[in-house]
C-alpha positions as CSV (number, residue, x, y, z in Angstrom):
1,X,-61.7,135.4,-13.6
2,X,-62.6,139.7,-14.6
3,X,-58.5,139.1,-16.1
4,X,-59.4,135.8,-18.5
5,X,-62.8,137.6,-19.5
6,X,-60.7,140.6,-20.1
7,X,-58.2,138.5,-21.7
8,X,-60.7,137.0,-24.2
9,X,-62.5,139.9,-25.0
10,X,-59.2,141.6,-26.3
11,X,-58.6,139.1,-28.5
12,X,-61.7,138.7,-30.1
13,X,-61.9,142.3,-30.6
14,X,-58.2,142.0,-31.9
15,X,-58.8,139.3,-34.3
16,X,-62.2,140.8,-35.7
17,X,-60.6,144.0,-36.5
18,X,-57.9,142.2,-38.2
19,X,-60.5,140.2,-40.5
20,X,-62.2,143.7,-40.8
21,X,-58.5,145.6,-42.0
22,X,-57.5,142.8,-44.2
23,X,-60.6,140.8,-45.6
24,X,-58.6,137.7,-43.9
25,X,-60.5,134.7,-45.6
26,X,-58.9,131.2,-45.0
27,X,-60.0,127.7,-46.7
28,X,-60.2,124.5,-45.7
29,X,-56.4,123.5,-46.9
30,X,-54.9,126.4,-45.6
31,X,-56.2,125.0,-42.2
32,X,-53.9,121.8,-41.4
33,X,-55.5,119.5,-38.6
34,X,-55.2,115.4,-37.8
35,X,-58.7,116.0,-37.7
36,X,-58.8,117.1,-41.8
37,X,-56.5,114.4,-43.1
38,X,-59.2,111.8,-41.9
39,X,-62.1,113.4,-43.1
40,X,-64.7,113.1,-45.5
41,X,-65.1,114.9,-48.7
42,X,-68.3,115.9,-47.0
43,X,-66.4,116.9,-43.7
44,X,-64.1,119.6,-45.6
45,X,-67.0,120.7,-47.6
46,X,-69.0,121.7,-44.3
47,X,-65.4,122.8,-42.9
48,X,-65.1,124.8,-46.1
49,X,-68.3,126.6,-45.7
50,X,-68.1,127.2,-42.2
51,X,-64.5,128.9,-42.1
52,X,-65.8,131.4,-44.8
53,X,-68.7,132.7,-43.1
54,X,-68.0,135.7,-40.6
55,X,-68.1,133.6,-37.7
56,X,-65.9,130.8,-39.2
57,X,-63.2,133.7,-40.3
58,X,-63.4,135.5,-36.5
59,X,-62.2,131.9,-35.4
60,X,-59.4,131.1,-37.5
61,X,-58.7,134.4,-37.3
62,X,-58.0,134.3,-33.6
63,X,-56.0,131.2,-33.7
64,X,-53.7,132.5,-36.0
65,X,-53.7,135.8,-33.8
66,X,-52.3,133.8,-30.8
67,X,-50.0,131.9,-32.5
68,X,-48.5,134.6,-33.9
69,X,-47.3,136.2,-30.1
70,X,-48.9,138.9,-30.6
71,X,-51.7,138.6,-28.2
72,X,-49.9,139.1,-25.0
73,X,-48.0,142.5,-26.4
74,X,-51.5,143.7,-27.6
75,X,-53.0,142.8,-23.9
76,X,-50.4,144.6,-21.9
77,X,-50.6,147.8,-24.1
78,X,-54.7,147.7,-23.6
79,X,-54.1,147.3,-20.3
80,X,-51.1,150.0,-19.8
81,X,-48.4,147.5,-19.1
82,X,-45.5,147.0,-20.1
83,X,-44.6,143.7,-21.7
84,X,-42.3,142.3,-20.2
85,X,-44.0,142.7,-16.9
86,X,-47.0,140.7,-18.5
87,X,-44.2,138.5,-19.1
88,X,-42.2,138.3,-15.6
89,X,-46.1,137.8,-13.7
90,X,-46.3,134.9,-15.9
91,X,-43.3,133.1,-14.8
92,X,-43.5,134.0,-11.2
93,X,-46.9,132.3,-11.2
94,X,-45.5,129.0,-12.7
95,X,-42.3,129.3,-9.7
96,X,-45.0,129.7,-7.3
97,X,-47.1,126.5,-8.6
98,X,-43.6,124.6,-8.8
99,X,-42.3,125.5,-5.3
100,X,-42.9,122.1,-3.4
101,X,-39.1,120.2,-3.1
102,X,-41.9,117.4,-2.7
103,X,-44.5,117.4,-5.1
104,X,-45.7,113.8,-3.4
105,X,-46.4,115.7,-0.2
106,X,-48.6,118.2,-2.0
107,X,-51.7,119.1,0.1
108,X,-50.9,116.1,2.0
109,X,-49.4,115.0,5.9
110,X,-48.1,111.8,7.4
111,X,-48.5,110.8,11.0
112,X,-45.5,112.0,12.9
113,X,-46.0,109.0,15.8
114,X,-43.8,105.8,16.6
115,X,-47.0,102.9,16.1
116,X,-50.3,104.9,14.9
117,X,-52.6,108.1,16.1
118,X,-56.8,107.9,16.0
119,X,-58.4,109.8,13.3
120,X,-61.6,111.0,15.3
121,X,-64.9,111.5,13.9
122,X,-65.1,115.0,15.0
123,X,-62.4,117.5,15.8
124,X,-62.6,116.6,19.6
125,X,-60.5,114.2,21.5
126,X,-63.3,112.6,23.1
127,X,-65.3,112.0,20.1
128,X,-65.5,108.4,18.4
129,X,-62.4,106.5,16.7
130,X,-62.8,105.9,13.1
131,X,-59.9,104.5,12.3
132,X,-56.1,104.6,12.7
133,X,-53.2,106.5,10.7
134,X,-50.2,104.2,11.0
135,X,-46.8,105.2,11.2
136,X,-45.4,106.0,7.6
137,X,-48.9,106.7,6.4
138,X,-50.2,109.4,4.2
139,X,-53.6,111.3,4.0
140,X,-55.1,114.1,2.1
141,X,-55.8,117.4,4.0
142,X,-59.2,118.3,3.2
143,X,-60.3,121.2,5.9
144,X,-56.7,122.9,8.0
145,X,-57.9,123.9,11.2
146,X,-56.1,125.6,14.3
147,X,-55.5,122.5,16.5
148,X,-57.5,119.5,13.9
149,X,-57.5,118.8,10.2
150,X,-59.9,116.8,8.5
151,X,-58.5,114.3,6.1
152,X,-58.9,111.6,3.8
153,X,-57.2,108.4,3.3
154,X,-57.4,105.1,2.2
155,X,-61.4,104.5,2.9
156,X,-61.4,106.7,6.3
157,X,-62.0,110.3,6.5
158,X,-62.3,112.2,9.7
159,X,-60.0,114.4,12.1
160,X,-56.4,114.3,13.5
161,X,-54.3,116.4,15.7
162,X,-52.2,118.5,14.1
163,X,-49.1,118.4,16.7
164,X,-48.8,114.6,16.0
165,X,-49.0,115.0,12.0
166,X,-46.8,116.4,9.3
167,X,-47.5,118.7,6.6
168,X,-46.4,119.1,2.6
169,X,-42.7,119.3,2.7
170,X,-42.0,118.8,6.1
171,X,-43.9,115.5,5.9
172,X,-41.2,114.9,2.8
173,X,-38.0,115.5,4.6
174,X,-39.6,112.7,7.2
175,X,-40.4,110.6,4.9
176,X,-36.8,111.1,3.1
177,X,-35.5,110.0,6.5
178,X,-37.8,107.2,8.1
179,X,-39.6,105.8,4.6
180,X,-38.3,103.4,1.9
181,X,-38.8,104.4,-1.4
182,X,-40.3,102.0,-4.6
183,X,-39.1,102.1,-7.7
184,X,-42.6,101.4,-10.5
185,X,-41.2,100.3,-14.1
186,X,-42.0,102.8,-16.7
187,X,-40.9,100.8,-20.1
188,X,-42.0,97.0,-21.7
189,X,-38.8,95.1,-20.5
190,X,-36.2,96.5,-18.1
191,X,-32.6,94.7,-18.1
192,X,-31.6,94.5,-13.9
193,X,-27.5,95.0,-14.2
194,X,-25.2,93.5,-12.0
195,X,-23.5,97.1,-11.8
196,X,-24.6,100.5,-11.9
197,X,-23.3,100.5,-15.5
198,X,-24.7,99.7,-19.3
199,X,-21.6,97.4,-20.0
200,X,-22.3,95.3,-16.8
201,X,-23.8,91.7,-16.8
202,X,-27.5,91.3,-17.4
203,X,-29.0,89.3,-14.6
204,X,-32.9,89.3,-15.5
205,X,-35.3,91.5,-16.9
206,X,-38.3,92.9,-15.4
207,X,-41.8,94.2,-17.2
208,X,-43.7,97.5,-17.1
209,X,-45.9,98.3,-13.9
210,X,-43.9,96.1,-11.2
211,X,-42.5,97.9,-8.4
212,X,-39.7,97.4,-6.4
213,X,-37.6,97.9,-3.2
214,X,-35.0,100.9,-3.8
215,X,-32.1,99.8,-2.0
216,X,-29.3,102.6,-3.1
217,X,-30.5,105.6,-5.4
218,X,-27.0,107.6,-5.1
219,X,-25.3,106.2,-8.3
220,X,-25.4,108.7,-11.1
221,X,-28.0,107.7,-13.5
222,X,-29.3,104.6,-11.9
223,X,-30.6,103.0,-8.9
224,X,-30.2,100.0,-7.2
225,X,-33.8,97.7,-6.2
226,X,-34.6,94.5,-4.7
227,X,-35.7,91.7,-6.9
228,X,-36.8,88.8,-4.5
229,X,-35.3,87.7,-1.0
230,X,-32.0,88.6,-1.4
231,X,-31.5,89.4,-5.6
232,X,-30.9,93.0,-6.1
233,X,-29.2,94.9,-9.2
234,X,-29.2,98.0,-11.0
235,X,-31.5,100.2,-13.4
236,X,-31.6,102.7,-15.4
237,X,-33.2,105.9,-13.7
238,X,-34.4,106.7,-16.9
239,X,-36.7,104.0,-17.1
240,X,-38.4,104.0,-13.4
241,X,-40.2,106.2,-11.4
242,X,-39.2,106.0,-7.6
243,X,-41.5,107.2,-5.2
244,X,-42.1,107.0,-1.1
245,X,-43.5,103.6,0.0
246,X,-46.2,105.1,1.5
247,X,-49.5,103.5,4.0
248,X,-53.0,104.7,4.2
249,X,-55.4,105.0,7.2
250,X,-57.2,101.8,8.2
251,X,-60.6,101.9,9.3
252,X,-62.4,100.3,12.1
253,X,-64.4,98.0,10.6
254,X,-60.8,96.9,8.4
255,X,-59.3,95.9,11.3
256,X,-61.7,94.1,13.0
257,X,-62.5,92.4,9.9
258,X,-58.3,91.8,9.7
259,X,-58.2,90.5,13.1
260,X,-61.1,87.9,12.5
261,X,-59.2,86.4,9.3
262,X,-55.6,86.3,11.0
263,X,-57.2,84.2,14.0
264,X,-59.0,81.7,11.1
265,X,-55.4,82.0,9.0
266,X,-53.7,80.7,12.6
267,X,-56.9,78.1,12.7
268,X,-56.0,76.8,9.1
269,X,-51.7,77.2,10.0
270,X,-52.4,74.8,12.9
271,X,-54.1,72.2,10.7
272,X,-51.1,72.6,7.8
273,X,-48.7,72.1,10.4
274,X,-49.9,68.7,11.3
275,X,-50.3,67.8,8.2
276,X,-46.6,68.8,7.3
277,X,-45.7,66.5,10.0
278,X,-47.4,63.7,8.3
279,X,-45.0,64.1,5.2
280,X,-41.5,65.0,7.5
281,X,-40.1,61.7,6.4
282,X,-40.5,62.0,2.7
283,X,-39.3,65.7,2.9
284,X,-36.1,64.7,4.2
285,X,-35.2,62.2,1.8
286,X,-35.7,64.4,-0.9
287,X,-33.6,67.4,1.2
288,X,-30.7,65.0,1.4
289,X,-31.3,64.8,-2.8
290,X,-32.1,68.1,-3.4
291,X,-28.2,68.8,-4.4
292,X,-28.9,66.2,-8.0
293,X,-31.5,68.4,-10.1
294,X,-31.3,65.8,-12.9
295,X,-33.3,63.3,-10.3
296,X,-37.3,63.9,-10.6
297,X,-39.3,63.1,-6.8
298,X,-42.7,61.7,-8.5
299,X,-46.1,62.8,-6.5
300,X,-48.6,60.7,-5.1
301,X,-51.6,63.0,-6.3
302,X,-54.2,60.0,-5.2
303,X,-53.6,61.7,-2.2
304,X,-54.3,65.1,-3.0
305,X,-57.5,66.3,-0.9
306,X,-58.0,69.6,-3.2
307,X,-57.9,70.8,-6.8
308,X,-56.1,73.8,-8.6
309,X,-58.5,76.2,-7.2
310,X,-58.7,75.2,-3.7
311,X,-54.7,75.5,-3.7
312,X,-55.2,78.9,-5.2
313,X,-57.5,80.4,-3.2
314,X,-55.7,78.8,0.0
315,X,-52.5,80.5,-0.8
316,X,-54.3,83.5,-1.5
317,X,-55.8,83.8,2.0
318,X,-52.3,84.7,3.4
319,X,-51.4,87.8,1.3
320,X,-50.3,90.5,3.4
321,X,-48.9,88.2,6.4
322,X,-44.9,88.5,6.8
323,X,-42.0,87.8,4.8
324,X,-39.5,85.7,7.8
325,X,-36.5,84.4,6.6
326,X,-36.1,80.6,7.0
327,X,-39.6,80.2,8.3
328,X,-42.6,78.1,7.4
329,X,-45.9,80.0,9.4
330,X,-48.3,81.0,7.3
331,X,-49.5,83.4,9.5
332,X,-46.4,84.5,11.6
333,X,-44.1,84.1,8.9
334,X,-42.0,82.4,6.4
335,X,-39.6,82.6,3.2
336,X,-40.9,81.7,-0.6
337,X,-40.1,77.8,-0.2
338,X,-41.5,78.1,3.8
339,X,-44.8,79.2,2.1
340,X,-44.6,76.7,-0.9
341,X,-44.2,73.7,1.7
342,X,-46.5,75.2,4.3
343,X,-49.6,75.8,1.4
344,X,-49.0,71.9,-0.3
345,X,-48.7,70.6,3.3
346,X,-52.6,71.3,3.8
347,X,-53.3,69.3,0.8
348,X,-51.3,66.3,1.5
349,X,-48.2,66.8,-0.8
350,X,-44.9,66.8,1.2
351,X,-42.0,68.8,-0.7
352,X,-39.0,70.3,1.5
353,X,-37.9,73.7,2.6
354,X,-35.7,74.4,-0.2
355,X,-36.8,76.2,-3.4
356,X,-33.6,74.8,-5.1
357,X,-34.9,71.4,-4.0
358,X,-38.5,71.9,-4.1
359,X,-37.9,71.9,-8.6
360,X,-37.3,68.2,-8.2
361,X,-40.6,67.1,-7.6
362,X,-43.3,66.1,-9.3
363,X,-43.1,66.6,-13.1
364,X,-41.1,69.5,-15.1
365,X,-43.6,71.5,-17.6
366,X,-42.5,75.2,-19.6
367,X,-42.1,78.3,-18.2
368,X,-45.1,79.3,-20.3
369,X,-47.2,76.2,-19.7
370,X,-47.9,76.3,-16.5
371,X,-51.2,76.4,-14.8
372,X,-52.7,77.4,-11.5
373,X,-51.2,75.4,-8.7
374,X,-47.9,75.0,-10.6
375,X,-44.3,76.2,-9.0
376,X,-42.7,78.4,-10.8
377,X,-38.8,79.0,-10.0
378,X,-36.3,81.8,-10.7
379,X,-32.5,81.6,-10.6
380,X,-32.0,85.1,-9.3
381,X,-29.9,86.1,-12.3
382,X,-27.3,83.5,-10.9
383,X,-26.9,79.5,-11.7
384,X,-28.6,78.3,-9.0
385,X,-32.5,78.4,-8.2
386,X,-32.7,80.8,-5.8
387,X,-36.5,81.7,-5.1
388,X,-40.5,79.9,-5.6
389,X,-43.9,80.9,-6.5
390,X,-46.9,79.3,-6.8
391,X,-48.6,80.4,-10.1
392,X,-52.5,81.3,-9.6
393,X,-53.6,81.9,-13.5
394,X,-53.7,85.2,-15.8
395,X,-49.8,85.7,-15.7
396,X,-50.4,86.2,-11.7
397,X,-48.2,84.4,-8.8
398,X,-48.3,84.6,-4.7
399,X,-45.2,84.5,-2.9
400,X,-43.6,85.4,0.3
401,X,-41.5,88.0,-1.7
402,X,-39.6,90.3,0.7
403,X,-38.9,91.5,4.4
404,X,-40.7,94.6,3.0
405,X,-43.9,93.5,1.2
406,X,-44.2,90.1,2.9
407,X,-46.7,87.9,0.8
408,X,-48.4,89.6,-2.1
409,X,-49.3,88.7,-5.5
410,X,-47.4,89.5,-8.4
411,X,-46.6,89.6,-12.2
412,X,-45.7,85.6,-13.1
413,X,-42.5,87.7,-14.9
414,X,-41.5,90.1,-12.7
415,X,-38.0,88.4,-13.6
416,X,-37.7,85.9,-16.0
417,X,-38.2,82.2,-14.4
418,X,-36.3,79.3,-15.3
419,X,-38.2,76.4,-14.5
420,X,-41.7,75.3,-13.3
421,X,-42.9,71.9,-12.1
422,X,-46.7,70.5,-11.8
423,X,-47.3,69.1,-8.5
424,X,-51.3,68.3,-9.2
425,X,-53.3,66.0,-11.4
């Protein structure tokens, strides 16, 4: 603080005696700003007048001052230093602010435990549980103490041992071992590449803001990500920014609340699954036809017991549950078509367990047309249909997307689909 006020006092005391030695007088159009190009003939008038008062000279005075360089020469020989010392301080200060190898791990730890540690309310171990920091999982130190540090993550803050956490860039080199990274989309359309190579095939393109699973970051110049299921190609590094998959702390009352709405999801599952077995007969026929997707399998929607919301918000009531290939629980676990089935099961439409198949039903409407409660389909950058969503409005699908994010709710054109199909009235 005493060296900026020293700092400023200098050059204000440089650039007045430089008005005073030279009568420095500047107008309005010797002053060029974004600011003066859009203003008013009033605006330069009051501009005008200001910069030729004594005040209004002093400041345009001192801007020119620092832009010329000559501020930091003048300091350091006020001061008794030599320049280049003023100079040297300068850069070692930036090294030091630049010194984390992980700048994610900055004044942050992760839980160094196999399943989860206790973050207490208080730095003793006997003091009240406020929630848990789960393997993988990142906080924010807030207070570093001897033996307990008191942190901050997701909507928990309390204390946690410090021999079970780990800190800054220790916590990175963990995480470089134990954690998958994500790789965010930083421009408007992204071209996935079958190989790690601008002359390679195209296979889909993804928007800005999607993330996905990095899979192989050790090709020079771009990196290999997940798609969906099992779709994977290359990008550009020059257009993602790959990070640590990191978890936050869940609190106590967030997973009692969690455990409550898994045992009413198992509830609604058991009712689905009866359901489903009501339609096993139909499913199967079209299973055998699934192989002829010029053949359309109408839908009896008189049956229908809900309407484009309640399929919506029914989907929707199973985001964060697993990602199991080949399965159909909506609660335990299942693939994109195993979730598709499962969700149009509880409203009394039967498809099969096929997302290839599943496009054969009910009637074919535009990639862009769709509405909530419609399937939308994508080909995987291949011929053949390959994964299924269910579209829930405002460019938005759920699906059972990956192993690694399970169900969730993304961009409608995270890659570009290929065909939709309308299921309800």
């Amino acid at each position: 603080m005493i060296r900026r006020i020293f700092r400023n006092t200098a050059v204000v005391a440089a650039a007045v005696a430089m008005v005073a030695q030279s009568g420095f007088v500047v107008n309005a159009t010797e002053v060029s700003t974004d600011k003066e190009q859009a203003s008013t003939n009033n605006d330069t008038v009051i501009e005008s007048t200001y910069n030729n008062t004594a005040v209004g000279g002093i400041d345009v005075a001192i801007n020119a001052y620092l832009a010329s360089g000559a501020a930091d020469e003048e300091l350091a020989l006020m001061a008794g230093t030599d320049p280049l010392e003023v100079e040297t301080l300068s850069a070692s200060q930036d090294s030091a602010q630049s010194s984390a190898k992980y700048s994610q791990f900055e004044n942050k730890l992760m839980a160094d435990v196999t399943d989860y540690m206790n973050i207490r309310s208080e730095a003793d171990a006997e003091s009240e549980a406020v929630g848990k920091l789960p393997h993988g999982a990142v906080a924010t130190v807030l207070e570093k103490g001897d033996e307990w540090t008191k942190i901050e993550s997701g909507s928990v803050t309390g204390y946690v041992k410090n021999e079970y956490v780990l800190f800054g860039d220790d916590a990175g080199e963990y995480a470089e071992e134990n954690c998958d990274k994500i790789a965010t989309v930083t421009t408007t359309t992204l071209k996935v590449r079958e190989e790690a190579s601008a002359d390679s095939t195209c296979l889909t393109m993804i928007p800005e803001g999607e993330t996905y699973e990095v899979l192989n970051d050790e090709e020079e110049g771009w990196t290999k990500v997940l798609i969906s299921d099992d779709f994977s190609g290359y990008v550009s590094n020059e257009f993602i920014d790959v990070k640590f998959d990191l978890g936050k702390a869940i609190s106590k009352e967030e997973e009692e609340a969690e455990l409550a709405r898994q045992a009413e999801l198992a509830r609604q599952a058991q009712a689905a699954a009866a359901a489903a077995a009501q339609t096993t007969t139909v499913a199967q026929t079209v299973q055998e036809s699934a192989s002829a997707p010029q053949q359309s399998i109408p839908v009896d929607t008189s049956a229908v017991s809900g309407t484009r919301a309640d399929v919506v918000n029914y989907a929707l009531q199973f985001v964060g549950n697993p990602y199991v290939y080949g399965g159909t629980s909506l609660t335990n676990g299942c693939d994109c078509s195993g979730f598709t089935m499962s969700v149009y099961a509880h409203f009394g439409i039967g498809i099969c367990h096929a997302s290839y198949g599943q496009v054969n039903y009910g009637t074919q409407v535009g990639i862009y047309e769709v509405q909530p409660g419609d399937l939308l389909f994508y080909n995987n950058g291949g011929s053949r249909i390959g994964h299924v969503a269910i579209y829930i409005g405002n460019g938005q699908i759920v699906h059972a997307s990956t192993e690694r994010t399970g169900i969730i709710v993304s961009n409608a054109y995270y890659q570009t689909p290929c065909a939709a199909t309308r299921l309800l009235p």
